[in-house]
Each structure stands twice: as C-alpha cells, then as structure tokens.
Residue, then its C-alpha position, 0 to 999 in steps of 0.5 A: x482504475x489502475x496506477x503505478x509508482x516505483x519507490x524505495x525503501x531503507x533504514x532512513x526512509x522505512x515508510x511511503x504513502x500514497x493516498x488515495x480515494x473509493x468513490x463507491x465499494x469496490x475492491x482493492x488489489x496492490x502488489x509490491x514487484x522489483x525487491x531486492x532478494x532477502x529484504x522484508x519490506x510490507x504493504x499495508x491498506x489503511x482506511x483513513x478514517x480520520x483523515x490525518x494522514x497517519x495510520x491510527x488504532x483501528x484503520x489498518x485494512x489489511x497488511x502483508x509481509x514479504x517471506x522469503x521469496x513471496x511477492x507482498x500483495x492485497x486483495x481486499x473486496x467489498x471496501x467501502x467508498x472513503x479515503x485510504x492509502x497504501x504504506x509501503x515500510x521495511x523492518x530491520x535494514x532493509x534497503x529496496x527498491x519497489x514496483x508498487x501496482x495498485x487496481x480498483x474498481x470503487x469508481x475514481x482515485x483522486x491523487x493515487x501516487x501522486 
C-alpha cells in the first residue's frame, strides 16, 4: 500500500500526525521530499501502542533527522501488525514544506493521511 500527503512545518505548527494501521508484519518506508535547503525537519515511526495518539516513552520505532542535504527517510522491516503513526516535526525555526511518501506491505492502512 502506498499514500501521499503534502504538509509544512514551522515554529508554531513544529509537528503533524498521520496515523495509520499494519494488518499484519510487514515492513514500513516513509520519505520526506520538497524541503526548503537548510531546514531541520525529522521523521518519526512511532508504534502506538496505547492508542492515545501521543508519542509515549517506549513507542518510537524508529527517527531520522534531516543533515545538511540528506533526504529524511525510514525503512524498518519485520514491523508487527498494530497502530502506528508517522510524526513529521521541525527543531529551532525551521519553516518547510514537505512531500511525506509512505509504503507498506503489512496488509491494509486504514486512515493513512487522512
């Protein structure tokens, strides 16, 4: 399964969800495209196990950082079924727009950037 969502970022708005759910393991790729240069905006695949809608202590998967030029992205295989989300969020000011492109081969996403 494959979606897309187009968001932004800023010192006011330094966060976005988009939850989604595994049906069954699989694994789980996300890439954040279209920044604007010298920004530091992360990517985050957070399992949530509790189902709260928050990152708590334990539930982060996996996080990357954008470094200079490097294209913020996740690739985490053998992810168990459950509900996850991806959290797109900017450190300091940044301001960006994003591409966020996410694939997964764990059976269905229900709301997936939604």
């Amino acid at each position: 399964t494959t979606a897309a969502r187009r968001g932004s970022v800023s010192a006011s708005d330094t966060a976005n969800l988009y939850q989604f759910t595994l049906a069954q393991r699989g694994n789980v790729n996300a890439v954040l495209t279209g920044l604007a240069p010298g920004t530091d905006v992360g990517l985050r695949l957070v399992r949530d196990r509790n189902n709260n809608g928050l990152v708590d202590a334990g539930e982060v998967v996996a996080t990357t950082h954008r470094l200079g030029d490097r294209t913020p992205q996740i690739n985490v295989q053998a992810v168990e079924a459950g509900s996850y989300f991806l959290q797109t969020f900017a450190t300091g000011d940044a301001l960006s727009q994003y591409s966020l492109r996410m694939s997964n081969t764990g059976g269905q996403t229900s709301n997936l950037l939604a």
